[in-house]
C-alpha positions as CSV (number, residue, x, y, z in Angstrom):
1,X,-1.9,31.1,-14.3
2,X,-2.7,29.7,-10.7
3,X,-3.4,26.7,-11.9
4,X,0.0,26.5,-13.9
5,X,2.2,27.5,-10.3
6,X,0.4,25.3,-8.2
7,X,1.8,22.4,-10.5
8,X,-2.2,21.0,-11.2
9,X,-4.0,20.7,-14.3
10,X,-7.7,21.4,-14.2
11,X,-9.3,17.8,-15.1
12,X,-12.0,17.5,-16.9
13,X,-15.5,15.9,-16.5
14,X,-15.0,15.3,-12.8
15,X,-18.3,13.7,-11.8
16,X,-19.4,11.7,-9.4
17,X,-18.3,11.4,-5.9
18,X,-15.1,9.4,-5.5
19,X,-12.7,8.9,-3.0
20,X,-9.8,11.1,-1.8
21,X,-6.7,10.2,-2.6
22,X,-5.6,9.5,0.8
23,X,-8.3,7.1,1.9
24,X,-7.9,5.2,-1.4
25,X,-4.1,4.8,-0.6
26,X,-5.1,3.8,3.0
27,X,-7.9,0.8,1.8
28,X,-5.3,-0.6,-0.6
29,X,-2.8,-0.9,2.5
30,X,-5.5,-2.7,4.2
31,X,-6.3,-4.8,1.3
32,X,-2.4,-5.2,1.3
33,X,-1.8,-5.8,5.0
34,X,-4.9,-8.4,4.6
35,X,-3.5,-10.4,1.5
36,X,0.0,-10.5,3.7
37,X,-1.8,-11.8,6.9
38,X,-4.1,-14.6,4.8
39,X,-0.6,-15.8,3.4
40,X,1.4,-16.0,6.2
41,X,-0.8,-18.6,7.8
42,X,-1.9,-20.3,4.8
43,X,1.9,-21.1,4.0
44,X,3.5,-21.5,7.2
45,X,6.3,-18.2,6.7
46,X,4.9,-16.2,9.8
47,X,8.3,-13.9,9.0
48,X,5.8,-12.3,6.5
49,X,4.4,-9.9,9.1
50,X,7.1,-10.8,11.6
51,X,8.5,-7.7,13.8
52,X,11.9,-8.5,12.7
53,X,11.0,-8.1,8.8
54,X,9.1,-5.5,9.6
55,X,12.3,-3.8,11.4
56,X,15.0,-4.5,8.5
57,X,12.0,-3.6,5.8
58,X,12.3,0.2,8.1
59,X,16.2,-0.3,8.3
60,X,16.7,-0.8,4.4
61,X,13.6,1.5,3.2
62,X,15.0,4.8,5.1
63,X,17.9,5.1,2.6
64,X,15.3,4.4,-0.8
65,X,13.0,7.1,1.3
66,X,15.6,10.0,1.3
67,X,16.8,9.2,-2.0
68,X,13.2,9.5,-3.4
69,X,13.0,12.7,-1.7
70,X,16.1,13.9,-2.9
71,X,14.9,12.9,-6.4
72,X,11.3,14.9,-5.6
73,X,12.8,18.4,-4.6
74,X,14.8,18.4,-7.9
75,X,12.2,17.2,-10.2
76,X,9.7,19.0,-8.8
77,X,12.2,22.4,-9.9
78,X,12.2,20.6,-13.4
79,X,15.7,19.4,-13.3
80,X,16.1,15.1,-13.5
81,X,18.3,13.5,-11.3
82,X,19.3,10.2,-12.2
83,X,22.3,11.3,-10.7
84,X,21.3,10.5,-7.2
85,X,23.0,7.1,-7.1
86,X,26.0,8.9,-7.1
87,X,25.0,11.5,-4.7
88,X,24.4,8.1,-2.4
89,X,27.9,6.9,-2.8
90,X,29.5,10.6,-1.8
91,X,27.3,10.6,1.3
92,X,28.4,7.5,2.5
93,X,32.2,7.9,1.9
94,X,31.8,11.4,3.7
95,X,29.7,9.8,6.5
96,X,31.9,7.5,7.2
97,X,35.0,9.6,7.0
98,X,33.3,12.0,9.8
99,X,31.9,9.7,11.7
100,X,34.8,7.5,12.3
101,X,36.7,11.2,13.3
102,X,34.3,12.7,15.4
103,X,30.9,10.4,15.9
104,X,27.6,10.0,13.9
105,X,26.4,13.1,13.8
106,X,29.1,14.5,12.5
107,X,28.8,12.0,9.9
108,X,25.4,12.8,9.1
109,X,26.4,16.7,8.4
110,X,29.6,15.2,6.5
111,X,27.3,12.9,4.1
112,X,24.9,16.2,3.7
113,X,27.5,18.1,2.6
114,X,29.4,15.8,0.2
115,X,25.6,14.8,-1.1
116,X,25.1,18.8,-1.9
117,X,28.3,19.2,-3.3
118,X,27.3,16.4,-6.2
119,X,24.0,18.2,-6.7
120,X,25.9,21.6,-6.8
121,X,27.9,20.1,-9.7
122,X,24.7,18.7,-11.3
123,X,23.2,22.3,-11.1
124,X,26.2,23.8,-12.7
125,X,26.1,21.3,-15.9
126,X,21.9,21.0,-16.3
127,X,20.9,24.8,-15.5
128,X,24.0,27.3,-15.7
129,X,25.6,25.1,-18.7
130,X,22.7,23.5,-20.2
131,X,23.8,19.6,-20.2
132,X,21.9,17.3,-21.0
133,X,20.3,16.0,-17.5
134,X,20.4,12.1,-17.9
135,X,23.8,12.8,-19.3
136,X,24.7,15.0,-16.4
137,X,23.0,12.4,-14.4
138,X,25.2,9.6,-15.4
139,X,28.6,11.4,-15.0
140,X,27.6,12.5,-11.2
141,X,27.1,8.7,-10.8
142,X,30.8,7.6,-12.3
143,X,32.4,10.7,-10.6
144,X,30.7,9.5,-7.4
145,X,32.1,6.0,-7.8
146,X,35.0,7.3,-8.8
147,X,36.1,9.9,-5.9
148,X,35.2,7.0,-3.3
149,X,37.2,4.8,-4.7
150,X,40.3,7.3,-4.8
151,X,39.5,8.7,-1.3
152,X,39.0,5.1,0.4
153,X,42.3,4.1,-1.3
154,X,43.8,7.2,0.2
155,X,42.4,7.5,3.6
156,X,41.1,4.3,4.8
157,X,43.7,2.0,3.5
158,X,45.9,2.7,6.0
159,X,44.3,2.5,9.0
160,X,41.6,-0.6,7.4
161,X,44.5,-2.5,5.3
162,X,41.4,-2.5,2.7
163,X,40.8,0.0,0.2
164,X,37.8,-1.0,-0.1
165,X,36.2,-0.4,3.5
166,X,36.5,2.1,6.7
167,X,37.3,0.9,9.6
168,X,34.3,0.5,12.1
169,X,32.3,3.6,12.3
170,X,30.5,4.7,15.5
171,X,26.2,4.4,14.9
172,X,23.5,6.1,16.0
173,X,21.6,4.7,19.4
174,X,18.4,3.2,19.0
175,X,15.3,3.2,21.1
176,X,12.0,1.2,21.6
177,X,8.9,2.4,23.0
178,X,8.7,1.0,26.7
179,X,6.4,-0.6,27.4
180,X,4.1,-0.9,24.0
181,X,7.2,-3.0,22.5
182,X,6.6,-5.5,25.1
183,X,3.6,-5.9,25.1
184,X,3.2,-6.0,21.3
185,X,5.8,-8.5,21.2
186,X,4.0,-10.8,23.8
187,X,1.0,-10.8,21.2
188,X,2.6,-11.3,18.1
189,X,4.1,-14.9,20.1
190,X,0.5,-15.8,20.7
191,X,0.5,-16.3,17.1
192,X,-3.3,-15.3,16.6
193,X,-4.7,-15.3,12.7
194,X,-5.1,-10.8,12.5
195,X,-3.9,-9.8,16.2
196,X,-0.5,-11.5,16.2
197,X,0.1,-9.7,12.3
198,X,-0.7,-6.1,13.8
199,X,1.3,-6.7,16.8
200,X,4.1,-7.9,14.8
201,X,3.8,-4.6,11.9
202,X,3.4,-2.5,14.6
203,X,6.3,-3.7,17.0
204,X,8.3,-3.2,13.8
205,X,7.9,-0.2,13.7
206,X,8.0,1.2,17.2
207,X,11.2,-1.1,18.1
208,X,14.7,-0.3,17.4
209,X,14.1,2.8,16.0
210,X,17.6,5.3,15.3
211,X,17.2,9.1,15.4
212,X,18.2,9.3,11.6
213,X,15.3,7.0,11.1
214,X,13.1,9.5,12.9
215,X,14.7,12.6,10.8
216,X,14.1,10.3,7.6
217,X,10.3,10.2,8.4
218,X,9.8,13.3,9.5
219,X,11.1,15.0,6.3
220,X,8.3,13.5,4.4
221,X,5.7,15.8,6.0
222,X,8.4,18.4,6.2
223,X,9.0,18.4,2.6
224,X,5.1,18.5,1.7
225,X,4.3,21.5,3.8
226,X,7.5,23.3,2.2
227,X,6.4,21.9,-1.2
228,X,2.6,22.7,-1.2
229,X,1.9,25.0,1.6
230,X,4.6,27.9,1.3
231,X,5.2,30.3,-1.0
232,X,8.5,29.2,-1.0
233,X,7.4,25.7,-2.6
234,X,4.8,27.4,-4.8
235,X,7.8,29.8,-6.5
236,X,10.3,26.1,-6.8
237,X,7.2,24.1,-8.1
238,X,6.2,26.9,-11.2
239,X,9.9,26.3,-12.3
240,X,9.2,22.7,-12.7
241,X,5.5,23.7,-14.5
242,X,6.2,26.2,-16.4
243,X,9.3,28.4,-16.3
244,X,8.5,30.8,-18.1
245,X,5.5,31.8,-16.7
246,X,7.7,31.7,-13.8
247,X,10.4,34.8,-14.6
248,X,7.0,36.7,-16.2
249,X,6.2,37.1,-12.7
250,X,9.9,37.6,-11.2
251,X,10.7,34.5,-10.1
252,X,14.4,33.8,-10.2
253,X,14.4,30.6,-12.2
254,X,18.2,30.0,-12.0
255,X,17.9,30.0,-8.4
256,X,15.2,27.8,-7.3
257,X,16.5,25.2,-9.5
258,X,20.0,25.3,-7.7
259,X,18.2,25.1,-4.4
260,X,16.1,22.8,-5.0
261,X,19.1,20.5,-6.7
262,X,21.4,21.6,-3.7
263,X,18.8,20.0,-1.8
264,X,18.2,16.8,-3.4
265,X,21.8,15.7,-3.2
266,X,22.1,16.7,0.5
267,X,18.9,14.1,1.0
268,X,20.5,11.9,-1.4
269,X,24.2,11.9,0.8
270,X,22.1,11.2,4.0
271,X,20.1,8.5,2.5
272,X,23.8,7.0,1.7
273,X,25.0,8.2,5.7
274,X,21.6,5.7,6.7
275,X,23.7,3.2,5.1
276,X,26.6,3.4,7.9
277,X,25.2,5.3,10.6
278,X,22.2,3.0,11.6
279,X,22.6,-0.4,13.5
280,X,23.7,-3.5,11.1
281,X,27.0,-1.8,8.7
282,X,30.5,-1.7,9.8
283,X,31.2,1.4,8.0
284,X,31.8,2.0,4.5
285,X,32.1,-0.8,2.0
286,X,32.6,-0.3,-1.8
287,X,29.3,-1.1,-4.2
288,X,27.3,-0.6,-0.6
289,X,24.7,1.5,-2.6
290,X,23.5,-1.5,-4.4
291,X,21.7,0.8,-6.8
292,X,19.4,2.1,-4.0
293,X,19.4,5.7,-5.3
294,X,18.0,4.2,-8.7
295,X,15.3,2.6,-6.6
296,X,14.3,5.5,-4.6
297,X,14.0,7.4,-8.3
298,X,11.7,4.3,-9.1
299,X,9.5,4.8,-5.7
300,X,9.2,8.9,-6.3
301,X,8.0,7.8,-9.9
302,X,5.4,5.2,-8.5
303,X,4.3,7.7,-5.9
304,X,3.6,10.1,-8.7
305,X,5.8,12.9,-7.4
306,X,4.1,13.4,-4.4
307,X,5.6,12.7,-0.7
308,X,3.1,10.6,0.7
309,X,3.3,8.3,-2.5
310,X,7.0,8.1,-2.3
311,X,6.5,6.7,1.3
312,X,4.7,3.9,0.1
313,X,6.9,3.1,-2.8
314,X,9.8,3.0,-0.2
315,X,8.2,0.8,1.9
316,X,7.4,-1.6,-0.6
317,X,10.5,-1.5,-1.9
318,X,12.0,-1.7,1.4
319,X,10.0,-4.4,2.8
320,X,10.8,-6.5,-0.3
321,X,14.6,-6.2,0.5
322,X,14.5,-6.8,4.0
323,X,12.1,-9.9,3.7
324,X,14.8,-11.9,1.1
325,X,17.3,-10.7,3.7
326,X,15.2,-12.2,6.8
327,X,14.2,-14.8,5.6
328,X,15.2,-15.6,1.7
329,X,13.9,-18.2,-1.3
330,X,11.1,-19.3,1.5
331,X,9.0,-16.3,2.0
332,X,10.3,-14.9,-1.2
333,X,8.2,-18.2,-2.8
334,X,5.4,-17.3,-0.4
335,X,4.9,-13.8,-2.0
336,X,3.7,-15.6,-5.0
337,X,0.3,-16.5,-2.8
338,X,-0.3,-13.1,-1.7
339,X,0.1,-11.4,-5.0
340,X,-2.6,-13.9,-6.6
341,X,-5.1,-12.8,-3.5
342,X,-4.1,-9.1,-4.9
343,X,-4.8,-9.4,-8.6
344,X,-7.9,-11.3,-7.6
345,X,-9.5,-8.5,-5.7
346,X,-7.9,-6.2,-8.9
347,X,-9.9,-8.1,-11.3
348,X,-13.2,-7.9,-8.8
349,X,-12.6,-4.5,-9.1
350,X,-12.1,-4.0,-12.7
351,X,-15.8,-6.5,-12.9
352,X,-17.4,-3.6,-11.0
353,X,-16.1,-1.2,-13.2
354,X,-17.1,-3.0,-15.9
355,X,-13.2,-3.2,-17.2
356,X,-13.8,-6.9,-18.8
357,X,-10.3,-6.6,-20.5
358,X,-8.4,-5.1,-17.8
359,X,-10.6,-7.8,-15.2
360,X,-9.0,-11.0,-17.5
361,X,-5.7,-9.8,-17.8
362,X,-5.7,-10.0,-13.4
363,X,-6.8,-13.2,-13.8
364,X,-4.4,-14.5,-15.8
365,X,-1.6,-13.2,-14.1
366,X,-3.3,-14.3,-10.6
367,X,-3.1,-17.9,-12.7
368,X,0.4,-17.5,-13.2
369,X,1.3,-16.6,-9.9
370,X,-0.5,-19.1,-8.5
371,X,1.3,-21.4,-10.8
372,X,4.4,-20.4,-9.7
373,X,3.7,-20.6,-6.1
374,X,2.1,-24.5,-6.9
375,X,4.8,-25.7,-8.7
376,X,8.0,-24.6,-7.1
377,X,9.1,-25.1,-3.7
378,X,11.4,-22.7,-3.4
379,X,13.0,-19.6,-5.9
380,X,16.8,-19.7,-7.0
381,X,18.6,-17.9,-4.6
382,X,20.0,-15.9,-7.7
383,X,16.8,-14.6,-8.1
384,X,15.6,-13.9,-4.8
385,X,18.9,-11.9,-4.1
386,X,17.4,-9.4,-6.7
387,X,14.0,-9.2,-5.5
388,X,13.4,-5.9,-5.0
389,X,15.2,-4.5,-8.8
390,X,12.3,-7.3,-9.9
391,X,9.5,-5.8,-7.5
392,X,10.7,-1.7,-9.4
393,X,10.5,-3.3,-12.4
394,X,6.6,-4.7,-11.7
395,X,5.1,-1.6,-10.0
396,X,6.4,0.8,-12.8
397,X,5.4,-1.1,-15.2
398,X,1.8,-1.5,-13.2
399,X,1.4,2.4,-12.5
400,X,3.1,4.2,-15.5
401,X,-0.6,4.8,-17.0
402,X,-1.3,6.8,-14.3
403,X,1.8,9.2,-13.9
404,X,1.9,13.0,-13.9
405,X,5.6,14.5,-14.0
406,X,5.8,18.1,-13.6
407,X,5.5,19.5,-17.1
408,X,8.6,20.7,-17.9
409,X,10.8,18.4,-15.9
410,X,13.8,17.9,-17.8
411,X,13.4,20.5,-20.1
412,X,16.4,23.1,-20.8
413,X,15.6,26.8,-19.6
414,X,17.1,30.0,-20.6
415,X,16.7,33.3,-19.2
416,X,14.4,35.5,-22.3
417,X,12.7,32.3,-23.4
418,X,9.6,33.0,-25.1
């Protein structure tokens, strides 16, 4: 039964000494970080590992981040929420309705709220009512679109003179750390083949930061010490395992499921106030979403439910956006390079493991990328523009053999079950 509440299946035949988990998710960032460097010089797009792509991969991924997170606390309860797009669109409406009143922070509570209120209605139809979830999903996401629409028409018309937009919404300040900025920024001009691509990730990352950006990373941790390390989490995870089990030893099923959902939509509606209330947006715009709370669905997937996975996924995700945006078709193109020096060191690896099949299947999609990148000067810039729906597409596709949902996510629970 412990097993079953702490949400982990007893594997069998574990042999050997292997890796943690951690370091193997830190030696394929190197791997990663290396393959990036080697193609920035060997094509000439130095924007690859730029500070300023690393800054609007931070700016785009923080929205993708919360809504992954949002996505994690309900799933991990056993209740899917494809509904989170939605959720999204809510928090940014209310966001900027609060923030344009009474500042940003104000908005940020405002987009909370109006997030929660969609995952109170999505608790109400999947657990007290016992909807379908992907069906309940898909309505929170019209509704969402929906009530925008309608409110933006009623309250930011008139002042706008666009039904489709607020007017200018106050943001959040941002800060750099004095002087390590600086000085990071003076090495990554020095343009140095390894120093100037850690000066430039790192300045990224410790310039121009907003405190929502801050809040956004810091509920990663947050939400894994809550998750794993309280009973609290324990109690919320064995309704996701096994429910059942769950009430046997009187946990109040009915509840943790609406907290946890209550939860997800309030990360949800301030992943869509991160669209509004950090540098770079006017204020609300109509379609501003751009399907980001699919995508942060997609990066809790890839990370396997798990918080410190989901951070990667956003970042990838993240940096793919903001690269296109920096610096479009041409380091888009350049991508090609550095995912042939990936699958190259993917098929080494499979030859060490004595994968032969696995090992020519990297090769031959190494050949094609490197095809790709040797015959084309440049990608369509109707396909760059969708670069990261593409990248979702490709890392799903890459990881889904090695997924573990909680076992009775999306499964329909009634008090008495046997």
């Amino acid at each position: 039964m412990t097993s079953v509440l702490a949400g982990r299946t007893p594997s069998a035949g574990q042999g050997g000494k292997k890796l943690p988990g951690w370091a193997r998710v830190l030696l394929w960032v190197a791997v990663g970080f290396v393959a990036l460097a080697i193609t920035s010089y060997q094509t000439g797009v130095p924007q690859l590992t730029g500070s300023g792509t690393v800054q609007a991969a931070v700016r785009l991924g923080i929205p993708i981040l919360l809504a992954a997170l949002g996505g994690l606390w309900a799933e991990r309860a056993g209740v899917i929420n494809i509904g989170l797009e939605g959720m999204m669109i809510m928090g940014t409406w209310g966001g900027a309705w609060a923030g344009y009143q009474w500042g940003p922070l104000a908005g940020l509570i405002a987009a909370a709220a109006f997030g929660a209120l969609g995952g109170l209605l999505h608790a109400i139809a999947t657990v007290s009512f016992g909807v379908n979830h992907i069906v309940s999903g898909v309505a929170i996401n019209l509704l969402g679109a929906g009530a925008a629409k309608y409110l933006s028409t009623l309250v930011f018309e008139p002042i706008s003179q666009n039904p489709r937009q607020s007017p200018p919404v106050p943001k959040f300040d941002t800060y750099s750390m004095q002087p390590v900025s600086g000085w990071l920024q003076q090495l990554e001009d020095l343009q140095r083949v390894g120093i100037s691509d850690v000066a430039g990730v790192l300045g990224g990352l410790v310039s121009g930061v907003s405190p929502l950006t801050m809040l956004a990373y810091l509920l990663v941790p947050v939400s894994y010490l809550v998750l794993w390390r309280s009973p609290f989490g324990l109690r919320l995870r064995s309704c996701g395992e096994n429910p059942v089990a769950a009430a046997s030893l009187g946990v109040n099923v009915y509840r943790y499921k609406y907290v946890a959902v209550i939860i997800s939509g309030a990360l949800a509606g301030i992943g869509g106030a991160a669209l509004i209330l950090n540098p770079g947006q006017a204020g609300y715009l109509e379609g501003q979403t751009n399907n980001r709370g699919y995508i942060g669905l997609a990066a809790m997937i890839f990370g396997n439910w798990r918080p410190g996975g989901l951070l990667g996924g956003a970042a990838l995700f993240g940096y793919s956006d903001g690269l296109q945006l920096r610096s479009g078709e041409t380091s888009v193109h350049a991508l090609f390079y550095g995912a042939t020096l990936l699958l190259v060191v993917v098929a080494a690896l499979q030859l060490w493991r004595r994968r032969f099949t696995a090992a020519g299947i990297s090769l031959l999609a190494a050949a094609v990328m490197y095809s790709v990148y040797w015959f084309t000067d440049q990608l369509p810039e109707e396909l760059t523009a969708y670069t990261p729906h593409l990248v979702t597409l490709v890392v799903l596709g890459v990881a889904a053999q090695q997924l573990r949902p909680p076992e009775a996510n999306g499964l329909q629970y009634r008090r008495g079950m046997d």
